[in-house]
C-alpha positions in Angstrom: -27.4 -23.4 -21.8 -26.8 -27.0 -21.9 -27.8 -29.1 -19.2 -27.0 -32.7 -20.6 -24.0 -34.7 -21.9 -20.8 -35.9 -20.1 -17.6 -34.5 -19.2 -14.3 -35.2 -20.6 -10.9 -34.0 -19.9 -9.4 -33.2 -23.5 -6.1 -31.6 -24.4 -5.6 -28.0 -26.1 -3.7 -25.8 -27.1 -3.4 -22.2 -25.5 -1.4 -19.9 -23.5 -0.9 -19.5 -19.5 -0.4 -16.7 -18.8 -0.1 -15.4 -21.8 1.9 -15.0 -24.9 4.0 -12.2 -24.4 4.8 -13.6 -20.8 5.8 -17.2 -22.6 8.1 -15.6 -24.6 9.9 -12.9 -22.2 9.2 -10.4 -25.2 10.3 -7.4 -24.1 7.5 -4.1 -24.2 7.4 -2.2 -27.3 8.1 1.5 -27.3 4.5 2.2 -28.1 1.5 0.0 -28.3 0.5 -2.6 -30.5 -2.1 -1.6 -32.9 -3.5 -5.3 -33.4 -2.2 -8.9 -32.6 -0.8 -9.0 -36.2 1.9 -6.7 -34.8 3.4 -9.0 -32.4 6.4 -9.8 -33.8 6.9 -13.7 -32.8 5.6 -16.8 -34.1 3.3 -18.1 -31.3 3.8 -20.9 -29.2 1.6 -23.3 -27.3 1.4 -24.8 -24.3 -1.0 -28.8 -24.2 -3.1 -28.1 -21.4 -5.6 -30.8 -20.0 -9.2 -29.6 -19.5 -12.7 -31.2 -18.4 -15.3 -30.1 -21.1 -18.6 -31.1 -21.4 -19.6 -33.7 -24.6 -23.6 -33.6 -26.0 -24.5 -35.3 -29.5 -21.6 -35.9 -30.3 -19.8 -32.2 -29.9 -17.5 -30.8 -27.4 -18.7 -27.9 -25.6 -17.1 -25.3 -23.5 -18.9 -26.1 -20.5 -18.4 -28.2 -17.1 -19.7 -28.6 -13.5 -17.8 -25.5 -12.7 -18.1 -22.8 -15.6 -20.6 -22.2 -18.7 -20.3 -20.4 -22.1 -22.9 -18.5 -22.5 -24.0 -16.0 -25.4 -24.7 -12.6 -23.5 -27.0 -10.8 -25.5 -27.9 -7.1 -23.4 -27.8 -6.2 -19.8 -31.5 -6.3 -18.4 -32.6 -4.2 -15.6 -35.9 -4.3 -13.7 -38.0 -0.9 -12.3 -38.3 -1.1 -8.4 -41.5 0.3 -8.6 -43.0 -1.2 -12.2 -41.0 -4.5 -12.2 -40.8 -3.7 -15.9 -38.2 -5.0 -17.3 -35.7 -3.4 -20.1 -32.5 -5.0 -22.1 -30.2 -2.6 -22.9 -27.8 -4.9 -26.0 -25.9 -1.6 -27.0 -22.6 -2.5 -25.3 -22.9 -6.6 -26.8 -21.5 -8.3 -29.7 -24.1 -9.4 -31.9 -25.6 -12.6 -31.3 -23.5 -15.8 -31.8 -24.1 -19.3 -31.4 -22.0 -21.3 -29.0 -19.1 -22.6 -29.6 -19.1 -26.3 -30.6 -16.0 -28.5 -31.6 -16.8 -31.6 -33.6 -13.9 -33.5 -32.6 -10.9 -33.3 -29.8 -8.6 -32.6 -32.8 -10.7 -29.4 -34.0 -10.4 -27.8 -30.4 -6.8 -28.7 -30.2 -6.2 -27.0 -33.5 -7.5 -23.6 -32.4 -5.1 -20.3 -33.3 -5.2 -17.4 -31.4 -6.1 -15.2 -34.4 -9.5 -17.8 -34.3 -12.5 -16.2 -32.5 -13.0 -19.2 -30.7 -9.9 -19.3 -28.6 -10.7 -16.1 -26.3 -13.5 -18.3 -25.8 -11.2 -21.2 -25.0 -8.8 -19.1 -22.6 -11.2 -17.9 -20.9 -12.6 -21.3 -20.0 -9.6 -22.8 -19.4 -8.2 -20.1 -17.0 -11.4 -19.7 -14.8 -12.2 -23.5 -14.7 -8.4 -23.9 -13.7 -8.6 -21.4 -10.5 -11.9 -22.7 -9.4 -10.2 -25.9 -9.0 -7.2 -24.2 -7.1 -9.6 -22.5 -5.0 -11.2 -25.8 -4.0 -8.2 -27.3 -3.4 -7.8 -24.4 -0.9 -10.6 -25.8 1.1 -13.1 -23.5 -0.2 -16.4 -24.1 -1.7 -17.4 -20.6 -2.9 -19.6 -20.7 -6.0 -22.7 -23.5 -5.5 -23.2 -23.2 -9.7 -21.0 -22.6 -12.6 -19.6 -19.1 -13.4 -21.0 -18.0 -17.0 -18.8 -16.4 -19.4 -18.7 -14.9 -22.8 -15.4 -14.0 -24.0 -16.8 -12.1 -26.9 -19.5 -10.4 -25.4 -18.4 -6.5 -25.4 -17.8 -4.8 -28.0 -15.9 -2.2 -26.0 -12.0 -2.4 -24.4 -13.5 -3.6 -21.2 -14.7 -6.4 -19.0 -16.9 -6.9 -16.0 -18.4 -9.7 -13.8 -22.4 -9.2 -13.4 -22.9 -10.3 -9.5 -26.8 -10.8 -10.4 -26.2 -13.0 -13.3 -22.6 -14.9 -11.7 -21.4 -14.0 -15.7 -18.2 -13.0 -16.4 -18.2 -11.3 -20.1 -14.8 -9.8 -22.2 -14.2 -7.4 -24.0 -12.5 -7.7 -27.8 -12.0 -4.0 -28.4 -8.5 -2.3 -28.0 -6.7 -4.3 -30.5 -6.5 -7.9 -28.5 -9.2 -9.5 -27.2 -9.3 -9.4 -23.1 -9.4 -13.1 -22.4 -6.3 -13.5 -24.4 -4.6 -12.4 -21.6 -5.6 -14.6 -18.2 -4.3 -11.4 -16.0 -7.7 -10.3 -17.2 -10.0 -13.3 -16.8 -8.5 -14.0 -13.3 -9.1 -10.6 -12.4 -12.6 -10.9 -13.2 -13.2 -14.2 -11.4 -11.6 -12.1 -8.5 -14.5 -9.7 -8.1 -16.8 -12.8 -8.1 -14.6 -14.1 -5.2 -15.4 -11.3 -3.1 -19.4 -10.9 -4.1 -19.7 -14.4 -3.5 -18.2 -14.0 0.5 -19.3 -10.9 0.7 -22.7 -10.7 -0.5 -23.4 -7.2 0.4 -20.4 -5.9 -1.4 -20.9 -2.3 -1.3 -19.7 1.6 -0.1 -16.7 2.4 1.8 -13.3 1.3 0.2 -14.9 -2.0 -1.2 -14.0 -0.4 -5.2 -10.3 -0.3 -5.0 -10.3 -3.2 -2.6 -12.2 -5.2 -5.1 -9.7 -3.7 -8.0 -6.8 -4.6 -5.9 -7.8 -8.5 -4.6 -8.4 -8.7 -8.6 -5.4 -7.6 -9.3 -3.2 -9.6 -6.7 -5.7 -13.2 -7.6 -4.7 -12.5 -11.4 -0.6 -11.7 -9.9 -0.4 -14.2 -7.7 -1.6 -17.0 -10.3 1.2 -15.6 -12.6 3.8 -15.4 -10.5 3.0 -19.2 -9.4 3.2 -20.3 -12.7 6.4 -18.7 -13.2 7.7 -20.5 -10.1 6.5 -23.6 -10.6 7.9 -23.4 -14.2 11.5 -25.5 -14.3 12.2 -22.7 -17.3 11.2 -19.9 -15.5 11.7 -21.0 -11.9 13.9 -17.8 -10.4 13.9 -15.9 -13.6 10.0 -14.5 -13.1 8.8 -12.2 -16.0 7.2 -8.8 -15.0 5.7 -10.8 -11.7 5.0 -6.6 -10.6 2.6 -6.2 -13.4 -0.4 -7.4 -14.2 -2.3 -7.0 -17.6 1.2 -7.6 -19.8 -0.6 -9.3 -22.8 -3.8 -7.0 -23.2 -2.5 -3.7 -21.4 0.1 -3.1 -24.5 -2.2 -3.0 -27.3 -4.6 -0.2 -28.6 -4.1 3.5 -28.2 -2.1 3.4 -24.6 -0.5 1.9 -22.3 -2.5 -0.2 -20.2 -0.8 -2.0 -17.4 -0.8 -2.2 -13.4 1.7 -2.5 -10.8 1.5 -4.5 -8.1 4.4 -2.7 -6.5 3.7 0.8 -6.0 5.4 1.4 -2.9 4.6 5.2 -3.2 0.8 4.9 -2.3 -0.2 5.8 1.4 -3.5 5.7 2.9 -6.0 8.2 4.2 -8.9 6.8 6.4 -10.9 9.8 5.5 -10.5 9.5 1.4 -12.6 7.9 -0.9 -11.4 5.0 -2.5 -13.6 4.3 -5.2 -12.5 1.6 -8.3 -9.8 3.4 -10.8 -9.4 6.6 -9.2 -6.5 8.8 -7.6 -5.9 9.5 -4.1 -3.2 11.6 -3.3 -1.4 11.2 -7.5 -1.3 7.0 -6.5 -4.0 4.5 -7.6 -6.6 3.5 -4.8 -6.3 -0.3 -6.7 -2.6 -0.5 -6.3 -2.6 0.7 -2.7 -4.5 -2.9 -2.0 -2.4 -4.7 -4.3 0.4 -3.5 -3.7 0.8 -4.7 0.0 -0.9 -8.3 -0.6 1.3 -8.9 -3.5 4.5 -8.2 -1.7 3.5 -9.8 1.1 3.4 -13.2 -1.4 6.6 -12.5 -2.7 8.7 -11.9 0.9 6.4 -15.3 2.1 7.8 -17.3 -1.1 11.2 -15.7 -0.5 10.8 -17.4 3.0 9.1 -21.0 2.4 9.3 -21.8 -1.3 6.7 -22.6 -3.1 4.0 -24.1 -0.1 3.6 -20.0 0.5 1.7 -19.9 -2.5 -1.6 -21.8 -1.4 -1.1 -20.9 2.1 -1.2 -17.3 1.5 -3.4 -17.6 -0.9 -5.8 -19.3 1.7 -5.1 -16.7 4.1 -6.4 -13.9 1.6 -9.7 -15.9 1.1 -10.2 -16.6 4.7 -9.9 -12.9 5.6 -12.9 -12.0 3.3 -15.0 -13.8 5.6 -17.3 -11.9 8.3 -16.8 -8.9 6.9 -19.7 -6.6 4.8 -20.8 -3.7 3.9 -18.7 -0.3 4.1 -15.7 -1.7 4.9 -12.1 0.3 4.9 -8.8 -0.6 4.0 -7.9 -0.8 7.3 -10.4 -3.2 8.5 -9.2 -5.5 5.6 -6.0 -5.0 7.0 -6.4 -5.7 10.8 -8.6 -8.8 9.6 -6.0 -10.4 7.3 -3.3 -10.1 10.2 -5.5 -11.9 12.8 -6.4 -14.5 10.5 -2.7 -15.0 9.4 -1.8 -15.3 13.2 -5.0 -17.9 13.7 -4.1 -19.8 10.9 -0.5 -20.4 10.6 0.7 -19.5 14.3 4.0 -21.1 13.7 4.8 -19.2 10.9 5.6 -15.4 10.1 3.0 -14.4 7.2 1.2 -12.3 9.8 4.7 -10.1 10.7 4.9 -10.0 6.6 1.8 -8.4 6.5 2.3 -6.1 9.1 5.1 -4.5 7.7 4.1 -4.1 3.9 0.7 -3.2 5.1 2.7 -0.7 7.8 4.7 0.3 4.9 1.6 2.2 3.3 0.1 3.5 6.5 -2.7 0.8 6.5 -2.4 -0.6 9.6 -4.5 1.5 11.9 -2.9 2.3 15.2 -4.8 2.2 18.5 -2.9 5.6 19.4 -0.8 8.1 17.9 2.3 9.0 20.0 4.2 11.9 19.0 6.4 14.7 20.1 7.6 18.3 18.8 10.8 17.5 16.9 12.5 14.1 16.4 15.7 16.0 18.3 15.6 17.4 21.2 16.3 20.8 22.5 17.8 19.7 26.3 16.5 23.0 27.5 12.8 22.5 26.7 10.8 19.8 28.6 10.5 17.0 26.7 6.6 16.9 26.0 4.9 13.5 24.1 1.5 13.7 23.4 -0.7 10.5 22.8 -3.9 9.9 21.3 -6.5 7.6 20.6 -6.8 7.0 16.5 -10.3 6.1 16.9 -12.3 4.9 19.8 -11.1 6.2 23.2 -9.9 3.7 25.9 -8.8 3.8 29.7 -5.4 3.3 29.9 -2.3 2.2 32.1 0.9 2.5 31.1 4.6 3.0 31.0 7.4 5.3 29.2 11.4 4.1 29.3 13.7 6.6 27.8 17.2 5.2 26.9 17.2 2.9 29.8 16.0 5.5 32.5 13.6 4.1 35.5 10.0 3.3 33.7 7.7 6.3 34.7 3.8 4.6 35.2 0.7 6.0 34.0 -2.9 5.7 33.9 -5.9 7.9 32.5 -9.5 7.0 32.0 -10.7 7.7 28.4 -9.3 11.2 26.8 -8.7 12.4 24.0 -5.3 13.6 24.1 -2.4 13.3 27.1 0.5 14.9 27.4 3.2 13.2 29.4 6.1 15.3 30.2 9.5 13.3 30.5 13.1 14.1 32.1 16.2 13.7 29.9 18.9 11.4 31.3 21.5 13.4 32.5 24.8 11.7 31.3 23.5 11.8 27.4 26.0 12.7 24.7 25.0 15.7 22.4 24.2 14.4 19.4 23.6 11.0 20.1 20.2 9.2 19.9 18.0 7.8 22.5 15.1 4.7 22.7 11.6 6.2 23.8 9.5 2.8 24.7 6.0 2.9 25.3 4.3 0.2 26.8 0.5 0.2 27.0 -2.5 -2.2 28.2 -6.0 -0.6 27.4 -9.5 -1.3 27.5 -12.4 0.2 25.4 -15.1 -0.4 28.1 -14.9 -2.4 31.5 -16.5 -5.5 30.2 -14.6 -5.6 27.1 -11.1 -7.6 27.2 -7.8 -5.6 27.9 -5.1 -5.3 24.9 -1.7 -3.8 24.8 -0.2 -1.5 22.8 3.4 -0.9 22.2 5.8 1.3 20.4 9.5 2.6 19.8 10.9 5.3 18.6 14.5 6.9 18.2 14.8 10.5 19.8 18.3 12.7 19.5 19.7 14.4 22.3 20.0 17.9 20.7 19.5 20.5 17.9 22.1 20.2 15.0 23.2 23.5 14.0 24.1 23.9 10.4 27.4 25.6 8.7 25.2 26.9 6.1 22.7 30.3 6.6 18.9 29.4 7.4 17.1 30.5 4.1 13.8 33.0 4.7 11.7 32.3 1.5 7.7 32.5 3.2 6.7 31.3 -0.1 3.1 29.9 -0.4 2.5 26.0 -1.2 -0.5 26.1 -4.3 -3.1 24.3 -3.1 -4.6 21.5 -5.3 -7.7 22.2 -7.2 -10.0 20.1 -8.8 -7.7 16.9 -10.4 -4.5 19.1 -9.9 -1.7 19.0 -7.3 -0.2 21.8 -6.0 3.5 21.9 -7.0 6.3 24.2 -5.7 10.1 23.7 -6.1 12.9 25.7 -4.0 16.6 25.3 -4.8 19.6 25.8 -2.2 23.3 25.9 -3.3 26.0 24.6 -1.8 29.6 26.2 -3.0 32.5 23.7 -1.8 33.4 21.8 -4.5 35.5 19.4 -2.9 32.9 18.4 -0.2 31.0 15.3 0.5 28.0 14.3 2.3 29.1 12.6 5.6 27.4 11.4 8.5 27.5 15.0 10.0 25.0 16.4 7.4 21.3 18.0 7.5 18.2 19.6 5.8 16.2 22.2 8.2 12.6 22.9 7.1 9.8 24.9 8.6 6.4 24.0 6.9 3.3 25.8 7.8 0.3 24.0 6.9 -3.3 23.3 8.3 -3.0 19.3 6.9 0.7 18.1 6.6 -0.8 14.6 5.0 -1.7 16.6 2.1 1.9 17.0 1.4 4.7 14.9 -0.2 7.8 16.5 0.7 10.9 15.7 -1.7 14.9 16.1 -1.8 16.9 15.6 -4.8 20.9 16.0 -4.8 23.0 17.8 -7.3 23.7 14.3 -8.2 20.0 13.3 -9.2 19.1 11.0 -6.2 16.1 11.9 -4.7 14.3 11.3 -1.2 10.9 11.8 -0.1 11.6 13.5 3.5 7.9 13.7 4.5 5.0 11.9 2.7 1.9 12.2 3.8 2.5 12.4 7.6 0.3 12.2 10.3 0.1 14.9 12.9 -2.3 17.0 15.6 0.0 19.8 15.1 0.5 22.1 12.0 2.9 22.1 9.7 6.5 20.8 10.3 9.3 22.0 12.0 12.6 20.1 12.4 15.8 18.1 10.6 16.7 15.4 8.8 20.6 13.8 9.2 22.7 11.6 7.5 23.4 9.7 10.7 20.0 10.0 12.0 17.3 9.6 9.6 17.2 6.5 6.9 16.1 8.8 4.3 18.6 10.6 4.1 21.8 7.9 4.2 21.3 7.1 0.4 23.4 10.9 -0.1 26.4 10.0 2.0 29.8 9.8 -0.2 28.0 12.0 -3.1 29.6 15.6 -3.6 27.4 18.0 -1.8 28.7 20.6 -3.7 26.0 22.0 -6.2 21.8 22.9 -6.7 19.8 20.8 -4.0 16.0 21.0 -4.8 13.5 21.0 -2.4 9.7 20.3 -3.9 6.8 20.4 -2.0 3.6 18.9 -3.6 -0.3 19.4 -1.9 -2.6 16.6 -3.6 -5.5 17.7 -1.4 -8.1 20.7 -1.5 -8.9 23.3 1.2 -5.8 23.6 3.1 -2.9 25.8 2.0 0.2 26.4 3.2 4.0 27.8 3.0 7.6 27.3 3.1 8.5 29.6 5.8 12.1 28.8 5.7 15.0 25.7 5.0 17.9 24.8 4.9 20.5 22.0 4.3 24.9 21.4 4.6 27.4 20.2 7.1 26.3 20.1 10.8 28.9 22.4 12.7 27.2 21.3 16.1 24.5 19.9 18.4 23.0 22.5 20.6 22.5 20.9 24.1 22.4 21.9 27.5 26.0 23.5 28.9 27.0 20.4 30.3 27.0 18.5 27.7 28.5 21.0 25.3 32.3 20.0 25.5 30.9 15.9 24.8 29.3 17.3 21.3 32.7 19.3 20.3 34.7 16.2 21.5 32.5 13.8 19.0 31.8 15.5 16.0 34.0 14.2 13.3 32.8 16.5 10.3 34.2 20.2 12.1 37.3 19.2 14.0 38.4 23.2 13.9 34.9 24.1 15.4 35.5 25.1 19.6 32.9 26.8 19.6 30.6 26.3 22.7 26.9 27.4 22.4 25.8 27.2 26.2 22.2 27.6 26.6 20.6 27.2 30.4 19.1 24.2 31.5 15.2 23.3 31.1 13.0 24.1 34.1 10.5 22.1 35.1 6.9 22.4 34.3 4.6 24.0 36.7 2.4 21.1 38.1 -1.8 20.6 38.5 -2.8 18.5 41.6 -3.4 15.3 39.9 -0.2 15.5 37.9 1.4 16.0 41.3 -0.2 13.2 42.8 0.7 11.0 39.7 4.3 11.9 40.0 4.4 11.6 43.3 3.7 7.6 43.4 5.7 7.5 40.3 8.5 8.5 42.7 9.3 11.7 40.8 10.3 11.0 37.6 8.2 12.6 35.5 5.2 14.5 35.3 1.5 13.7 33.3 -0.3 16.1 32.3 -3.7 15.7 31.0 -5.1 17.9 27.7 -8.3 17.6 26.5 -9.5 19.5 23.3 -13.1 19.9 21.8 -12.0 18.8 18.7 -9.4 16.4 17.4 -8.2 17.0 14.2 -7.4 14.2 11.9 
């Protein structure tokens, strides 16, 4: 290594990011064997660099990054101390690179051994600057690096030896494409703040930040490119140049809005939770998050979130979840830029893939309500129990007041405002302040949530199938697919439209539940979902449920398919029964019978009342009496505890 010399800044020629990304080439249809196959002439960017000069050559070397020559990977015997270099997966030996004049290194082609070499340098030397001008000092000496140091179609960054060494197999060389060397220098970010790197979710985290410190450069390049500035190339992929050569396809996305999270799963670096990437589950969020912040301040977003991302690596360690990564990076959002919104960003694209962990889980039977059964919700800590006080508001009903010491699960049972149309929806606010122990500082809690006054009854006949769901086994989902047909050819899909499903199953978040029209669009109606309960038994409407709104003006007339898909072992389940057409009705309590028949725009010929009695209350314990009773009678709580709590 050398040690001596001064630095200059020369020019050279290379690519940032890379070639394919300079050009806007489109993606072949299959691979590139070699770089001989790319079919344009290349073009160069002049870039300015600081490289170190020693005898009169120009090295690849500076205060901040090293060529090195990495000849084997040594490890050491905890017991002997022996020591034993392993140089199977290394190039053969080479000298370092030395240029003999400014005008040698400026005349590199990309088809030249030495400029891997060069892009490599350049890149990492370039975002170690950027992260100083961040504010951050996070490597005290230069990263080493060998951009022809594997032989194989892979690249790594050894912690112990702060080297970063590329790969040349696969038909391109790695560092050809700076997705890859940035994503390298990201798993040095985190080793280096984050010294005891290790166990819980830290692989795909680490994979992910990689990912999103290689995107994020990109996509800032692109932005601050006059040429490119609003026209952005691929900014949802990484790995553009190197990821299309060799035998497949080997790109990632930093936009895979399919991926949820499970607490419970193991996210380890390049594997599968669930049929989604545990890498682009981290990525995915961060990047998007970057994208709605540059949306919203131009191009200062960049280095602010950026900074944001860094700073939330800090005072963190060992076994660490997504979700810790997650509640960290809001907080620090908030501290750091109070005045701004990149916290609320974050909390919804994070919220988006379930990685925001709640404090409690409020739920209740079915999203719409039969007006003749006590409306039950249940709440529950997520993780650590806490005494609570709190209050409920439905649709603008007096607040009914709570309060529990720690549990485990509470049932509050709610009455239903009186003068509610069938059909319609109602607001269910909850409004909680909680504390994990005495000493510890209170925190609140709060959530909404859109309830419907009544059951929809369908025009169509309730199909029995009680057909089993295959379980997954081994790397294999379960997969099952159901069809329903609907006969009138003339009708559409309106707001007065529904699917019924009842779903038996021990785990519903092993399930991703899917609708597709006769038309082709399809839906995900449950994915992954949460519950205490098991299985699934309610409706989704066209007037009620998001989902389902993208089917309204389509002919309904046709095959709908239903497909039900378990990515997880050990728990089976079954389609008991479904359905889906035009809503004739909402069954509610008599009263408000005529008020559905009156409103329902999609079955003017229907006159048909379906009366059903009112709801009774629920029989009362002493304390739930004594709660209601200072509530002033609006409601009753009733406490449920369980020996278990399934997740």
């Amino acid at each position: 290594m050398l040690s001596k010399g001064q630095v200059e800044s020369v020019s050279a020629r290379l690519f940032t990011p890379d070639l394919r990304t300079m050009d806007r080439q489109p993606a072949p249809d299959s691979p590139w064997a070699d770089i001989t196959e790319y079919p344009n002439v290349p073009q160069y960017l002049l870039k300015n660099t600081e490289v170190l000069k020693s005898g009169g050559k120009y090295y690849l070397s500076n205060s901040r990054v090293t060529q090195v020559d990495a000849k084997a990977l040594v490890s050491v015997d905890p017991v002997t101390g022996k020591k034993t270099a392993d140089n199977s997966m290394f190039l053969s030996e080479n000298e370092l690179m030395s240029f003999s004049s400014e005008e040698d290194l400026r005349q590199l082609s990309y088809t030249d051994d030495s400029f891997a070499q060069l892009m490599a340098f350049y890149h990492l030397d370039l975002s170690l600057r950027y992260i100083e001008s961040l504010g951050f000092n996070i490597f005290n000496h230069p990263i080493n690096f060998d951009a022809r140091g594997l032989s194989a179609n892979n690249s790594t960054y050894y912690y112990g030896s702060k080297a970063a060494i590329f790969g040349i197999g696969g038909g391109s060389a790695d560092a050809l494409d700076a997705d890859i060397v940035l994503h390298e220098l990201g798993h040095g970010i985190h080793y280096q703040i984050v010294p005891d790197w290790a166990y819980g979710h830290t692989g795909a985290i680490g994979e992910g930040f990689g990912d999103y410190w290689a995107g994020s450069y990109s996509y800032r390049t692109q932005f601050e490119e006059a040429t490119s500035s609003g026209q952005a190339f691929e900014i949802d992929t990484v790995f553009n140049w190197d990821g299309y050569f060799g035998h497949k396809k080997g790109t990632r996305s930093l936009a895979n809005q399919d991926a949820r999270y499970f607490e419970n799963a193991e996210y380890r670096a390049h594997e599968y939770v669930a049929g989604e990437l545990g890498d682009e589950l981290w990525s995915t969020p961060l990047f998007q998050s970057l994208k709605d912040s540059v949306s919203l301040y131009q191009a200062e977003a960049f280095t602010e979130f950026d900074a944001l991302v860094l700073e939330s690596m800090y005072g963190l360690g060992r076994g660490l979840k997504m979700h810790d990564m997650a509640q960290n990076m809001v907080y620090v959002a908030k501290v750091m830029y109070p005045g701004k919104a990149y916290a609320d960003i974050l909390q919804r694209n994070f919220n988006e893939h379930g990685l925001l962990k709640s404090a409690f889980n409020i739920e209740t039977s079915s999203k719409y309500v039969d007006p003749n059964k006590a409306l039950i919700m249940k709440l529950s800590p997520t993780g650590r129990q806490a005494s609570i006080q709190g209050e409920m508001i439905l649709s603008g009903m007096k607040k009914h007041a709570f309060q529990h010491n720690k549990f485990t699960a509470l049932e509050v049972s709610l009455p239903l405002p009186q003068s509610q149309i069938c059909g319609k929806s109602m607001q269910l606010d909850t409004n909680l302040a909680y504390k994990f122990e005495e000493n510890l500082a209170t925190q609140e809690w709060n959530n909404s949530q859109t309830l419907v006054y009544g059951t929809p009854k369908l025009s169509t006949d309730i199909k029995y199938v009680d057909s089993i769901i295959p379980d997954a086994k081994g790397g294999n989902a379960g997969v099952k697919t159901f069809n329903f047909t609907l006969a009138d050819r003339n009708a559409k899909v309106g707001e007065q439209f529904a699917v019924f499903l009842d779903i038996e199953h021990d785990k519903l978040s092993d399930l991703k539940v899917s609708l597709t029209s006769p038309h082709g669009t399809k839906v995900n109606l449950l994915e992954h979902k949460r519950s205490s309960t098991s299985g699934f038994t309610g409706y989704f409407t066209t007037e009620h449920d998001d989902v389902m709104s993208v089917f309204k003006s389509q002919l309904s007339w046709g095959t709908w398919r239903l497909e039900i898909i378990d990515y997880a072992t050990e728990n089976s389940g079954r389609l008991k029964s479904w359905a889906i057409g035009p809503i004739d009705s909402y069954l509610c309590a008599e009263e408000n019978n005529n008020n559905n028949n009156n409103n329902n725009n999609n079955n003017n010929n229907n006159n048909n009342n379906n009366n059903q009695s009112s709801g009774g209350s629920t029989s009362l314990s002493l304390l739930a009496l004594l709660l209601t009773l200072l509530a002033g009678r609006l409601s009753t709580v009733r406490k449920t505890l369980f020996t278990t709590l399934r997740k």
